[in-house]
Structure formats: structure tokens, C-alpha cells
Backbone and ligand atoms as CSV (ligand in chain L), in Angstrom:
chain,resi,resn,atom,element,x,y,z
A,1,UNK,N,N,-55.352,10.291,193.572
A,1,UNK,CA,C,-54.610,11.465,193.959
A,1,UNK,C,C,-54.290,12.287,192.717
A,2,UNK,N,N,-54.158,13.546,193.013
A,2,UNK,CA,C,-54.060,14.525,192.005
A,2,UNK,C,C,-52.173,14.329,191.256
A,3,UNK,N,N,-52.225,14.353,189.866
A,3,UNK,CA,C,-50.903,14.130,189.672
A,3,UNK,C,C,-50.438,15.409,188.774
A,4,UNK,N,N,-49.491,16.101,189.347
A,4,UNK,CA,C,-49.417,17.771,188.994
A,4,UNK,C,C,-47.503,17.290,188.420
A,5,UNK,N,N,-46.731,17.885,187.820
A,5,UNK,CA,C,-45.676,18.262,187.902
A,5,UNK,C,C,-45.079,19.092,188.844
A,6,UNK,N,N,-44.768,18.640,189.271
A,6,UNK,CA,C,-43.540,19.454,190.123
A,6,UNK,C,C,-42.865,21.334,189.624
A,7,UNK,N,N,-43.316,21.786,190.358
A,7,UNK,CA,C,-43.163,23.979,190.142
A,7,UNK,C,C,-43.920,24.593,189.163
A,8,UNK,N,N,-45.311,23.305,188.977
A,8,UNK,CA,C,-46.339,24.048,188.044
A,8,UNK,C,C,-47.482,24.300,189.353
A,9,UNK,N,N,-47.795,25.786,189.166
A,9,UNK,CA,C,-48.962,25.496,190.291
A,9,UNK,C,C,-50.402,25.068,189.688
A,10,UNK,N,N,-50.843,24.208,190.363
A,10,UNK,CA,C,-51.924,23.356,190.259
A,10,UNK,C,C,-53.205,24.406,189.094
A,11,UNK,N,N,-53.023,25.449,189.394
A,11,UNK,CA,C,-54.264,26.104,188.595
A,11,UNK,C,C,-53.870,26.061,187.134
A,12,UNK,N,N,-52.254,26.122,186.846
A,12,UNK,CA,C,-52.000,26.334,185.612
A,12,UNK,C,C,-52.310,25.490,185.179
A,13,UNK,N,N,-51.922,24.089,185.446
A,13,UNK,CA,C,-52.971,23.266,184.575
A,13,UNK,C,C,-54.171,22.696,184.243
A,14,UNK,N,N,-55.055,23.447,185.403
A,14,UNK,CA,C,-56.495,23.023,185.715
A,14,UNK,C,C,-57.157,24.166,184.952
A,15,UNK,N,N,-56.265,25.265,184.510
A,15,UNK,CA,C,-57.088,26.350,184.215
A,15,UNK,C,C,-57.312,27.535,184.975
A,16,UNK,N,N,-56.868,27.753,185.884
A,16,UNK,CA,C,-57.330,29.064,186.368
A,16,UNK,C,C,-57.688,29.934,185.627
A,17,UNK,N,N,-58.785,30.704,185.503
A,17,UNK,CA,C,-59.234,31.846,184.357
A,17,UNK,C,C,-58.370,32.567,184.252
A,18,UNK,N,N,-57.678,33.607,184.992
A,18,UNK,CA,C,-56.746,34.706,184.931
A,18,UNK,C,C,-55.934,33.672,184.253
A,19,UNK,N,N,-55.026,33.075,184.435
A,19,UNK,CA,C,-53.464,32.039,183.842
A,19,UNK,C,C,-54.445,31.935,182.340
A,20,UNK,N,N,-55.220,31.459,181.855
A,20,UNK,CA,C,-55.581,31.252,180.834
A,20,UNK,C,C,-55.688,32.024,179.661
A,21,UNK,N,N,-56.136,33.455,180.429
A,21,UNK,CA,C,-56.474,34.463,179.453
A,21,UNK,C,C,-55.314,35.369,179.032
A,22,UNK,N,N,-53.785,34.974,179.878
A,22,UNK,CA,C,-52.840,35.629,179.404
A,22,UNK,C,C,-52.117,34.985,178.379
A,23,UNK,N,N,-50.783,34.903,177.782
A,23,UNK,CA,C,-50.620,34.473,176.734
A,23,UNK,C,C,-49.392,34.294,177.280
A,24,UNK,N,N,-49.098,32.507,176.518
A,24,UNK,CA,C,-48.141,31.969,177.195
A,24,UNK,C,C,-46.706,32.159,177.645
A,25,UNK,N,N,-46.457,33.623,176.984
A,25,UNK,CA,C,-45.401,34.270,177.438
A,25,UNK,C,C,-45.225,34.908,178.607
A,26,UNK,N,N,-46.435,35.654,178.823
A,26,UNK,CA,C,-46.974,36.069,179.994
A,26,UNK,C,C,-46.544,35.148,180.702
A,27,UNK,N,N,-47.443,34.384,180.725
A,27,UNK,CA,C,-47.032,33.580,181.689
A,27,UNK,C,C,-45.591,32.837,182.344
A,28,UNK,N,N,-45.614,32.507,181.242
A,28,UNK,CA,C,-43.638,32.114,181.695
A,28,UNK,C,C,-43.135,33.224,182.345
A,29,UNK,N,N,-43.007,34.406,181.883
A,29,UNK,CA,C,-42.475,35.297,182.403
A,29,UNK,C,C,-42.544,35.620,184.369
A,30,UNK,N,N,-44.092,35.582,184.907
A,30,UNK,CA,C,-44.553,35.783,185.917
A,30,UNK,C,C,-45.155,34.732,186.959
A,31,UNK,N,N,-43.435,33.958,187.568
A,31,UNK,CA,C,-44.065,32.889,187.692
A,31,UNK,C,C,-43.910,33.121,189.470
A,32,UNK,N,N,-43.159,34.539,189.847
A,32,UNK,CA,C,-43.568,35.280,191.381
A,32,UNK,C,C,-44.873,35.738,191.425
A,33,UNK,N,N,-45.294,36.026,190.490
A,33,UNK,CA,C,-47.042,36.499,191.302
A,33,UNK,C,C,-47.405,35.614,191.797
A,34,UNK,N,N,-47.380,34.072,191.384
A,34,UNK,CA,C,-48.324,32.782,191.701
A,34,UNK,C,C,-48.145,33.059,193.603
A,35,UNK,N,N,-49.023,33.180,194.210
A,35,UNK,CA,C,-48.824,33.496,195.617
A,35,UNK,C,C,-49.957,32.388,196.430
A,36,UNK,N,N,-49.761,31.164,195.634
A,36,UNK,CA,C,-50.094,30.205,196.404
A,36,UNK,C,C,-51.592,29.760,195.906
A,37,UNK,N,N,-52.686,28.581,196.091
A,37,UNK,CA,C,-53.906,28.335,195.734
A,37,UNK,C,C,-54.848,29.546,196.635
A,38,UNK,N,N,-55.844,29.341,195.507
A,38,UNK,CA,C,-57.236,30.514,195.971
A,38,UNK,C,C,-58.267,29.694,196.037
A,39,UNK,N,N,-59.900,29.941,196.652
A,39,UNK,CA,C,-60.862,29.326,196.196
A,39,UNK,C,C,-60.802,27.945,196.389
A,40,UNK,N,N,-61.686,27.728,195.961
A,40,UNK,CA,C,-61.391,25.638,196.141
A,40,UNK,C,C,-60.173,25.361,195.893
A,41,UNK,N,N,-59.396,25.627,194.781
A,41,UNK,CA,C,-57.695,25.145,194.633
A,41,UNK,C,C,-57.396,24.961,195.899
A,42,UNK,N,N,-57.517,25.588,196.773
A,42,UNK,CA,C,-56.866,25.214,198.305
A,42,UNK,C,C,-56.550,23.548,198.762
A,43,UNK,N,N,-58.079,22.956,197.928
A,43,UNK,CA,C,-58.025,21.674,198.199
A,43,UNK,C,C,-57.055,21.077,197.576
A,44,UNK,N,N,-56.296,21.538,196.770
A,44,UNK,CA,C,-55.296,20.615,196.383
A,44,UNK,C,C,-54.451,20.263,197.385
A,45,UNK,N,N,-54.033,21.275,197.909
A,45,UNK,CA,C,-52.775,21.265,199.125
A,45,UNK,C,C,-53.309,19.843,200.252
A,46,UNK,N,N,-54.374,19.318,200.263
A,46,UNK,CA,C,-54.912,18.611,200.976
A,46,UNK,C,C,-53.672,16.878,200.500
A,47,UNK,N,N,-53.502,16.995,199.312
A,47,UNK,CA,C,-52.892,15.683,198.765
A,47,UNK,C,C,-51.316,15.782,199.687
A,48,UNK,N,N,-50.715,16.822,200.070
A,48,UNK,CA,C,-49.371,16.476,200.788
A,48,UNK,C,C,-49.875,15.794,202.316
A,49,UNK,N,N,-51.293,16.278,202.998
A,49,UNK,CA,C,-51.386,15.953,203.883
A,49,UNK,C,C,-51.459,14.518,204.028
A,50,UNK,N,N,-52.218,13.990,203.136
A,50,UNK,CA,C,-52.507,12.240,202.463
A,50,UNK,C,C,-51.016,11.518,202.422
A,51,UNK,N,N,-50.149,12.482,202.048
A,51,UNK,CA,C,-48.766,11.635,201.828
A,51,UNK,C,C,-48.485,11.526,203.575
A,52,UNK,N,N,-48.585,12.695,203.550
A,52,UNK,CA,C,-47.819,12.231,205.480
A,52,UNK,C,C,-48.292,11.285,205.806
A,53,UNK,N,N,-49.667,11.130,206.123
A,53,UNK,CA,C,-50.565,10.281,206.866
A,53,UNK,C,C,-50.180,8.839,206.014
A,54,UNK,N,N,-50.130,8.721,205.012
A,54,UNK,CA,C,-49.228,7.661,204.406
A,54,UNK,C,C,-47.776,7.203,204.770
A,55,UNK,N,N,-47.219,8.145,205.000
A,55,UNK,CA,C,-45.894,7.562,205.397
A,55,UNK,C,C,-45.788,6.824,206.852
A,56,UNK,N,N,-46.761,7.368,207.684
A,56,UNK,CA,C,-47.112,6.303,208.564
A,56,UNK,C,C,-47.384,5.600,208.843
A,57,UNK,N,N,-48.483,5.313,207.729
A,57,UNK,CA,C,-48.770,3.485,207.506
A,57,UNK,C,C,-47.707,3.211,207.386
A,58,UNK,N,N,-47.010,3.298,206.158
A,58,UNK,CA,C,-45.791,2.678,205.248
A,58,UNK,C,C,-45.020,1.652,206.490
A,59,UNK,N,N,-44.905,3.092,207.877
A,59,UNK,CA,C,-43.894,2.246,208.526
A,59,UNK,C,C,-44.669,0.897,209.318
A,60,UNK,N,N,-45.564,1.262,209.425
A,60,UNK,CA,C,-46.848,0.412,209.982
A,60,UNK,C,C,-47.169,-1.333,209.304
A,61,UNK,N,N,-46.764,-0.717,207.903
A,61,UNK,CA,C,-46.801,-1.878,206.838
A,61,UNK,C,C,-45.447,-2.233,206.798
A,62,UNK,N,N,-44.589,-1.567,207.045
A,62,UNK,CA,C,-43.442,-2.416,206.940
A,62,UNK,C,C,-42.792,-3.200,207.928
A,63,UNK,N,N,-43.490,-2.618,209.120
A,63,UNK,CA,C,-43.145,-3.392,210.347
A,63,UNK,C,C,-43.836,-4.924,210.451
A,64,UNK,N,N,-44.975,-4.837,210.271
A,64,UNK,CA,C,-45.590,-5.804,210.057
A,64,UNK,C,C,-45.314,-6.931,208.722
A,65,UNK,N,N,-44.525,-6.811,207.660
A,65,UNK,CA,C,-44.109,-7.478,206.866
A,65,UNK,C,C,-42.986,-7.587,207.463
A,66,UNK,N,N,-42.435,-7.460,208.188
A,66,UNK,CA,C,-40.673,-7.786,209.140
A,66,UNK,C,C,-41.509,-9.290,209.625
A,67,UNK,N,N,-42.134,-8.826,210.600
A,67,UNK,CA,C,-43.036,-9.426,211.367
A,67,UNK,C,C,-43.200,-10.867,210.863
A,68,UNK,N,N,-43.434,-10.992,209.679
A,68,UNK,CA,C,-44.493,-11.974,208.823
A,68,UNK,C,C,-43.467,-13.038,208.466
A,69,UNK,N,N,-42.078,-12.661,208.519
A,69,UNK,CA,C,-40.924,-13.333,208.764
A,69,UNK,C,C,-40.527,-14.120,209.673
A,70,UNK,N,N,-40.845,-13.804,211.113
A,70,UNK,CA,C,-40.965,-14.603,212.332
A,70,UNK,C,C,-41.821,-15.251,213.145
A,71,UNK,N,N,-42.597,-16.266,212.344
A,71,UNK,CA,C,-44.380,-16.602,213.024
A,71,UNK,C,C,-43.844,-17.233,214.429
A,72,UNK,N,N,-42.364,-18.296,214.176
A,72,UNK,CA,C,-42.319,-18.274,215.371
A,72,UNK,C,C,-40.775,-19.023,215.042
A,73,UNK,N,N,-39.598,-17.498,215.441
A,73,UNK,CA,C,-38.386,-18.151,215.207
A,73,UNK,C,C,-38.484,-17.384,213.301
A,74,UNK,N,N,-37.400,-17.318,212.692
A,74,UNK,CA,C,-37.329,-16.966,211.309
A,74,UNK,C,C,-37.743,-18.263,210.477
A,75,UNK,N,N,-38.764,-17.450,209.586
A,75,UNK,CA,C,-39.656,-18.824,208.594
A,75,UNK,C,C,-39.976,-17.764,207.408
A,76,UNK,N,N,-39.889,-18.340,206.205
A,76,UNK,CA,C,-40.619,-18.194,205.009
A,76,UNK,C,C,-41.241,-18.687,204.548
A,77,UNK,N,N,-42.732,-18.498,204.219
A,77,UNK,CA,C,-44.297,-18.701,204.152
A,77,UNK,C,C,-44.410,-17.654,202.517
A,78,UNK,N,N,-45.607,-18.204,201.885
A,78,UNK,CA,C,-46.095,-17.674,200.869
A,78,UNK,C,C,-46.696,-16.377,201.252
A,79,UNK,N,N,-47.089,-16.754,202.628
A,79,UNK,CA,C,-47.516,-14.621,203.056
A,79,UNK,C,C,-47.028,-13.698,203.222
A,80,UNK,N,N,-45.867,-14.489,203.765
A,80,UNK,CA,C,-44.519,-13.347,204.348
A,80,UNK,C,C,-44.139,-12.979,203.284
A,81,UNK,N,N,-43.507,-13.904,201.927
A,81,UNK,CA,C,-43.216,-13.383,200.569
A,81,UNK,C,C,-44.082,-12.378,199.933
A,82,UNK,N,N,-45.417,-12.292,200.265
A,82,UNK,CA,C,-46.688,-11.434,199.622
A,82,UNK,C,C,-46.636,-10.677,200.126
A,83,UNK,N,N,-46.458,-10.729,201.829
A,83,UNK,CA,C,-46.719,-8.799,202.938
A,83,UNK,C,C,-45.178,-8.468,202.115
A,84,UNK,N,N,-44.428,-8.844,201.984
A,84,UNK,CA,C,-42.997,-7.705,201.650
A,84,UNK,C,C,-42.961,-7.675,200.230
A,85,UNK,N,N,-43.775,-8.068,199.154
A,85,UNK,CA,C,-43.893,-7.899,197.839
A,85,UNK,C,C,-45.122,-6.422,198.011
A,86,UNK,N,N,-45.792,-6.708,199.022
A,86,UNK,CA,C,-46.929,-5.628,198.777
A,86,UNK,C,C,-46.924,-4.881,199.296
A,87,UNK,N,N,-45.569,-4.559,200.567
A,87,UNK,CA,C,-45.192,-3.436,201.059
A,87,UNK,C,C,-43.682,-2.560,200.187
A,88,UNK,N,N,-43.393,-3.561,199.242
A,88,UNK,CA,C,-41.594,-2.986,198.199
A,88,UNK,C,C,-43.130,-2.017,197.138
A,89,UNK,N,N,-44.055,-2.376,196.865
A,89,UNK,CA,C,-44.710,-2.550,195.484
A,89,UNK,C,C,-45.618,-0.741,196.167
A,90,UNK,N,N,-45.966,-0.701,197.420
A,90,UNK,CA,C,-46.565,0.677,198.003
A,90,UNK,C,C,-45.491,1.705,198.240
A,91,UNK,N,N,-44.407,1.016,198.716
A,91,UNK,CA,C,-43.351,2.271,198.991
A,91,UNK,C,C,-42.959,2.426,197.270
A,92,UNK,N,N,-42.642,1.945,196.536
A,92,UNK,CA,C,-42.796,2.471,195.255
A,92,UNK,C,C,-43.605,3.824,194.829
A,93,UNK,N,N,-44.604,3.166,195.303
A,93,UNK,CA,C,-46.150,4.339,194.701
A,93,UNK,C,C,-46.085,5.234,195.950
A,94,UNK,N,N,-45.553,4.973,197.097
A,94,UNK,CA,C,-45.409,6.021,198.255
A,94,UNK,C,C,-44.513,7.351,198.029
A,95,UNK,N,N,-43.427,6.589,197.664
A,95,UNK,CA,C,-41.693,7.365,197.727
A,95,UNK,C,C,-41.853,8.194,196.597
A,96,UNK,N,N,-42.583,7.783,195.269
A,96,UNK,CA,C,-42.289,8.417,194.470
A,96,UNK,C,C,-43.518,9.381,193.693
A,97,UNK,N,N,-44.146,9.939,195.294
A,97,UNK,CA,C,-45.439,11.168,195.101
A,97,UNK,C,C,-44.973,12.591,194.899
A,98,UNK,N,N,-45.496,12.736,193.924
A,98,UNK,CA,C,-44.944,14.208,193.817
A,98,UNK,C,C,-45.208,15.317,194.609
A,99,UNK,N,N,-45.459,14.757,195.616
A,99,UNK,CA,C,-45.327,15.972,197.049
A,99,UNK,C,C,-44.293,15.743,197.821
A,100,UNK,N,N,-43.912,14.475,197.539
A,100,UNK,CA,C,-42.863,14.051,198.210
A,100,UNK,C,C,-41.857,14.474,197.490
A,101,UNK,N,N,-41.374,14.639,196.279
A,101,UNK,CA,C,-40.489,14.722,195.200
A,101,UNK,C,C,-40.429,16.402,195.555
A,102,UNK,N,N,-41.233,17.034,195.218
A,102,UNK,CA,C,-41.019,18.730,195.740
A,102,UNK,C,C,-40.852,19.257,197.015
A,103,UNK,N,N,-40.980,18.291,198.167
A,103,UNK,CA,C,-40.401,18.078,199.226
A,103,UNK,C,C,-39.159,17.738,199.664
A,104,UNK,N,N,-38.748,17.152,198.760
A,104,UNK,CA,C,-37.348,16.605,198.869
A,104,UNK,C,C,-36.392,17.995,198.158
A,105,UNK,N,N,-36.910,18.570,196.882
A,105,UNK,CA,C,-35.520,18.970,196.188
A,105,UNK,C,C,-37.097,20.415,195.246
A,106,UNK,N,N,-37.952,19.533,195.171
A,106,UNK,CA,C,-38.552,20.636,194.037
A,106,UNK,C,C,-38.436,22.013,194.202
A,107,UNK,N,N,-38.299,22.437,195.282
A,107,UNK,CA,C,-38.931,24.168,195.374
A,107,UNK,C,C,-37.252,24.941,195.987
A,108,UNK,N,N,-36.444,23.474,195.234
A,108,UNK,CA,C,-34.655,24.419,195.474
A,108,UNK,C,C,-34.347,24.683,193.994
A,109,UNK,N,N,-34.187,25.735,194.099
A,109,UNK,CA,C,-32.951,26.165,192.870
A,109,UNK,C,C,-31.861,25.748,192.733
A,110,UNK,N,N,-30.843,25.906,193.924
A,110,UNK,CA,C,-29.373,25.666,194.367
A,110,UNK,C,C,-29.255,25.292,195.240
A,111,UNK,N,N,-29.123,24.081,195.111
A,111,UNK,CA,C,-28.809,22.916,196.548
A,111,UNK,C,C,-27.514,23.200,197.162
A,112,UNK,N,N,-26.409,23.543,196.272
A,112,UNK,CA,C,-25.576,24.029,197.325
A,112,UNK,C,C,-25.632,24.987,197.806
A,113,UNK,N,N,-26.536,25.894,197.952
A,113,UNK,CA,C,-26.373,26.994,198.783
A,113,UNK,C,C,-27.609,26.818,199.943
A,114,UNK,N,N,-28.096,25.640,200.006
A,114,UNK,CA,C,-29.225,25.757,201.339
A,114,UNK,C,C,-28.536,24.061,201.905
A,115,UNK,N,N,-28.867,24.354,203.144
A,115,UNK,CA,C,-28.325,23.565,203.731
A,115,UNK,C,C,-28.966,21.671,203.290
A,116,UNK,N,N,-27.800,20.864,203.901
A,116,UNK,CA,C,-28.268,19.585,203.556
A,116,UNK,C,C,-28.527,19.341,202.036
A,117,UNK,N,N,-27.783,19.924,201.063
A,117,UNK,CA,C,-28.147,20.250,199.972
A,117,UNK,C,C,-27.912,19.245,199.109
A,118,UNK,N,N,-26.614,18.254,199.245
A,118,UNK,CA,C,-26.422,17.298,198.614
A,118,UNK,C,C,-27.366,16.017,198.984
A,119,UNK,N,N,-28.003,16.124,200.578
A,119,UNK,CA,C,-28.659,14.999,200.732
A,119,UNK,C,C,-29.992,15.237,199.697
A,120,UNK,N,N,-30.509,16.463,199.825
A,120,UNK,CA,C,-31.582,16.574,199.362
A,120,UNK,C,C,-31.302,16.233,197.918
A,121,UNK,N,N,-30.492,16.696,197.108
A,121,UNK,CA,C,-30.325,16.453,195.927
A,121,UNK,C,C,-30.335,15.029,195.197
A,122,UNK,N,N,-29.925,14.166,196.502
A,122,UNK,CA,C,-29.695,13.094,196.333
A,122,UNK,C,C,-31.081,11.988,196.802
A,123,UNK,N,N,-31.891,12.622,197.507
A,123,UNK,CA,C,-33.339,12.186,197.546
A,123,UNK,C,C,-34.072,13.115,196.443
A,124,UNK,N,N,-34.030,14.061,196.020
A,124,UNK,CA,C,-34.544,14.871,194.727
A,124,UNK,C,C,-34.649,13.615,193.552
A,125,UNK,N,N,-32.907,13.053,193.580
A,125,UNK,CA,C,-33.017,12.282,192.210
A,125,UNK,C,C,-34.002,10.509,192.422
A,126,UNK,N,N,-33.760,10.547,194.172
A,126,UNK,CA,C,-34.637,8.993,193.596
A,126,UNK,C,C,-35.949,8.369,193.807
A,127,UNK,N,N,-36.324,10.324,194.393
A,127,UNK,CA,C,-37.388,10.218,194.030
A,127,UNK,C,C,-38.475,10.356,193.243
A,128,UNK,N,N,-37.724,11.153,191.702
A,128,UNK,CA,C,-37.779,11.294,190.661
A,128,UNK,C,C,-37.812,9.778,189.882
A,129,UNK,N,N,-37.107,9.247,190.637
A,129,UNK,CA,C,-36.875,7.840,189.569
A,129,UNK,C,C,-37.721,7.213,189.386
A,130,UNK,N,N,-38.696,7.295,191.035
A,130,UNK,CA,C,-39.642,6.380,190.879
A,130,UNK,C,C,-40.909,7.153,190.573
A,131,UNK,N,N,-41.063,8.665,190.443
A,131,UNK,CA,C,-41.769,9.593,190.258
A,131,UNK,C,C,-42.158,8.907,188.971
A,132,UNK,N,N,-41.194,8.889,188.115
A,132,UNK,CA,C,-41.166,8.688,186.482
A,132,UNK,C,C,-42.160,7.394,186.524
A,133,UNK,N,N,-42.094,6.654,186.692
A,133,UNK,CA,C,-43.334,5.484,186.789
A,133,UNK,C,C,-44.034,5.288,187.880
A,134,UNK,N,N,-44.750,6.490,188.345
A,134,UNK,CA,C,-45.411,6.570,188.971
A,134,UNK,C,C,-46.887,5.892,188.764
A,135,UNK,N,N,-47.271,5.994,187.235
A,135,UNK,CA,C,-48.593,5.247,187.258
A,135,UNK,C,C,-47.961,3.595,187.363
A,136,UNK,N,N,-46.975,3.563,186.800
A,136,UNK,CA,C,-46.887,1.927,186.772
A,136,UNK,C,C,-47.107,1.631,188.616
A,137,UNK,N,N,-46.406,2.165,189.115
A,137,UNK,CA,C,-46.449,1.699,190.762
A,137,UNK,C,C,-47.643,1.730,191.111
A,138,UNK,N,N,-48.767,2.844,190.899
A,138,UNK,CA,C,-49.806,2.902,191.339
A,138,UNK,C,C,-50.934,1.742,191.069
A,139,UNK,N,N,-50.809,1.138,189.850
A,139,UNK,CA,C,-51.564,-0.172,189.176
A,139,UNK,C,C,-50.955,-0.984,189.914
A,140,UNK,N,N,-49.624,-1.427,190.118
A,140,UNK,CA,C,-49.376,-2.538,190.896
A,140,UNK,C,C,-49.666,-2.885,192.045
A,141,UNK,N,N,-49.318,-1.859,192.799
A,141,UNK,CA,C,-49.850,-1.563,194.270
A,141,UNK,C,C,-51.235,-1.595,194.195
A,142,UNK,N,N,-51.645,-1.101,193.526
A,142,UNK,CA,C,-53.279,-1.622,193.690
A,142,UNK,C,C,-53.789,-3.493,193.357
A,143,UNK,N,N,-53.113,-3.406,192.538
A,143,UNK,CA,C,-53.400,-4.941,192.659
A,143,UNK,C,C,-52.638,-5.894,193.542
A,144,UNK,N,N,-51.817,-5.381,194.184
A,144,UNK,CA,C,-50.858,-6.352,195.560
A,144,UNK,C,C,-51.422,-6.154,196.725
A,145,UNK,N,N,-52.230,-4.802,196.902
A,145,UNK,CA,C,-53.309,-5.090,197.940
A,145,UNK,C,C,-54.481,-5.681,197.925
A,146,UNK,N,N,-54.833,-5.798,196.806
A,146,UNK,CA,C,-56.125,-6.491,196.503
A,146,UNK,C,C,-55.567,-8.040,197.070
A,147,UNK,N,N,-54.555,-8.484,196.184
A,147,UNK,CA,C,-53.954,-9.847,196.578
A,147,UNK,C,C,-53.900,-10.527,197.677
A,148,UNK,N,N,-53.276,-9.289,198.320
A,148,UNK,CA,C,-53.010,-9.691,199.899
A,148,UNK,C,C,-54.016,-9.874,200.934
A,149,UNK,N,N,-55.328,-8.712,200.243
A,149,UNK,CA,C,-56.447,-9.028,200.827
A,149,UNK,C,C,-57.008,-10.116,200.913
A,150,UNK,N,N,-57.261,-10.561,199.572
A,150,UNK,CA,C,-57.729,-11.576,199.155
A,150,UNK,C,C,-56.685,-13.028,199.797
A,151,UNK,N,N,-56.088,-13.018,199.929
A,151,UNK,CA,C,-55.394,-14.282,200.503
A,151,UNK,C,C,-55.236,-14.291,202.099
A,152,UNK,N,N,-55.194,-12.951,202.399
A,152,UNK,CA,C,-55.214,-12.844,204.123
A,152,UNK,C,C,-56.520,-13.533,204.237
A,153,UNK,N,N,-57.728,-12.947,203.762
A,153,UNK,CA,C,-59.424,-13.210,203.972
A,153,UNK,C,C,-59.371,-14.804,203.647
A,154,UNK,N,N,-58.845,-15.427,202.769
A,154,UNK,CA,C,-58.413,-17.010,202.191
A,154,UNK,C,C,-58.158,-17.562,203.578
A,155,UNK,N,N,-57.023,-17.462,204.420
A,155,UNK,CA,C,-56.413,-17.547,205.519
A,155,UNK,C,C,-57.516,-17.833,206.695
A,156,UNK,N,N,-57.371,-16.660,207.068
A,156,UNK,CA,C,-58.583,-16.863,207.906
A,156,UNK,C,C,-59.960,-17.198,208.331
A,157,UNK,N,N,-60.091,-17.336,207.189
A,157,UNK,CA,C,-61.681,-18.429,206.491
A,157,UNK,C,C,-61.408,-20.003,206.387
A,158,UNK,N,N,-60.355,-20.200,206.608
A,158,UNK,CA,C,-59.868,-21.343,206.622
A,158,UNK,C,C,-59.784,-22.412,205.381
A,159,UNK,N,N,-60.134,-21.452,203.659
A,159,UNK,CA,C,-59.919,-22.252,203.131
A,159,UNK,C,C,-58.646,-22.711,202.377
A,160,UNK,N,N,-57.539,-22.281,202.721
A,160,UNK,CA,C,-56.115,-22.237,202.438
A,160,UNK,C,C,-55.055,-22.154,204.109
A,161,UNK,N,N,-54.112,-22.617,204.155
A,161,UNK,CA,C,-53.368,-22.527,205.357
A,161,UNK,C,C,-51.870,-22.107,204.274
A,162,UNK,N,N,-51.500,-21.242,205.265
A,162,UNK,CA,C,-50.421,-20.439,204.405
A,162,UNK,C,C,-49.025,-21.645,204.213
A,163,UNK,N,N,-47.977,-22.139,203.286
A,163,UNK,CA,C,-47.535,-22.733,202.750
A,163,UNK,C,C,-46.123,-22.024,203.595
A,164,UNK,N,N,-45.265,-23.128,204.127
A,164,UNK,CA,C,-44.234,-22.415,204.597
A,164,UNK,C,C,-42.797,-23.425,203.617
A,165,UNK,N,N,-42.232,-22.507,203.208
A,165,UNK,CA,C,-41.004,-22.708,201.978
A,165,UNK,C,C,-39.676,-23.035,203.259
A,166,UNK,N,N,-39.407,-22.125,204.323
A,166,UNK,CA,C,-38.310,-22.304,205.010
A,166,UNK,C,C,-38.481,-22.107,206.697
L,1,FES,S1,S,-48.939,12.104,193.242
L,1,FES,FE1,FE,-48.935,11.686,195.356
L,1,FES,S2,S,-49.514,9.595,195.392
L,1,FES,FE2,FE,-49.673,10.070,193.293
């Protein structure tokens, strides 16, 4: 996924020819003309759609790591510990997308003057938090699904039977 800062539009740092050829004062100065992506840039806007469609797994994955808790009656198993390590380890790398982050608070000036302003402000900051190590989440999460893959596929191949702790 594309990783932009938050109230830079995507061309400024990719280059847009016009943004380039002015001089960086210019630019600071004129940051109302930006009237949205042109041309292929359009495709950027495609990455908020990816987050939505993500946040639906998320709940999808998190229901199912609830799940992994009750095989039959409440039990803790080495899988159940792995589905909710590898669903804490995605909402990490989920929560803290920077479409989500400029969704929450980016494109306010003054939170108190638009409504819901303190909530937003208050999802602004944590999703910033995890914004800030955003690559770290993204490496992990990639390797906790690999894991999980790899041990679900273990599972059901029958050469491991999942280990139950409680
Ligand atoms: S910036 Fe959206 S997932 Fe990385």
C-alpha cells in the first residue's frame, strides 16, 4: 500500500510536473489550488477503498479469534493464543493506515468547531500512535499470518494436533 503523509497530496511527493517546476515557496503558499488527483493519480484514492474492505475482514478476523476461545465450552489452545496474536498484530497495521488517520482527524483544522470534535481528536491521536510504526506493524503482521497459515495448514494435515494449555 501506498504510504503518503497525511495533507500532502499524493502528487507532491510523486512529482507531479506542474508541483515540481514551481519553487518551494510557491508551493507552500498554494496549497487551495490542489483540487484533488488527475490522470492516473486517481489511482491512489483506490488505497482508502482497500482500508474499508479491510475493516471488514478485521471484524471477520476478530470474530473468529473470539471463536477460537470456545472449541467447546471456554479453552486455551496454542491456536487460539496465535488467531488473537495475529488478529492484535493486523489491527495494529489496520488502525494505524493513513487513510484511516486522515479520516479520523487529518483534513480538520479545528476540532472544536466541527462536530464530534473531541471524539475525533481523540481517534486522530491513536491513530497516529500506531501510524508512527506503521512499518513495524506491517512486518509483523506479515509474518503472524504467514504463522498462522502455516500452523492452521500443520493442523489440518494432521501433522500436529493443536496443544490445549486450559
Ligand atoms: S498506509 Fe494504509 S495500510 Fe499502510
Amino acid at each position: 500500500m501506498l504510504l503518503l503523509p497525511q495533507g500532502v497530496p499524493p502528487g507532491v511527493l510523486l512529482g507531479s510536473p506542474e508541483l515540481l517546476q514551481q519553487s518551494p515557496t510557491a508551493r507552500a503558499a498554494e496549497p487551495e489550488n490542489y483540487n484533488g488527483e488527475r490522470n492516473l493519480w486517481v489511482f491512489n484514492n483506490i488505497h482508502r477503498y482497500f482500508l474499508y474492505a479491510s475493516i471488514i475482514v478485521m471484524a471477520f478476523l476478530w470474530y473468529e479469534a473470539i471463536r477460537a476461545f470456545f472449541p467447546d465450552g471456554f479453552g486455551i489452545t496454542i491456536g487460539s493464543l496465535l488467531f488473537l496474536l495475529n488478529v492484535v498484530l493486523l489491527s495494529g497495521y489496520t488502525f494505524g493506515c493513513h487513510s484511516l488517520r486522515h479520516l479520523a482527524g487529518g483534513r480538520t483544522d479545528c476540532y472544536s468547531c466541527v462536530r464530534g470534535g473531541n471524539l475525533r481528536r481523540k481517534s486522530f491521536h491513536w491513530v497516529s500512535v500506531l501510524n508512527g510504526r506503521h512499518m513495524f506493524w506491517a512486518w509483523v503482521s506479515l509474518f503472524s499470518v504467514w504463522g498462522a497459515d502455516v500452523y492452521v495448514r500443520l493442523l489440518l494435515s494432521g501433522v500436529i494436533t493443536d496443544l490445549r494449555l486450559v
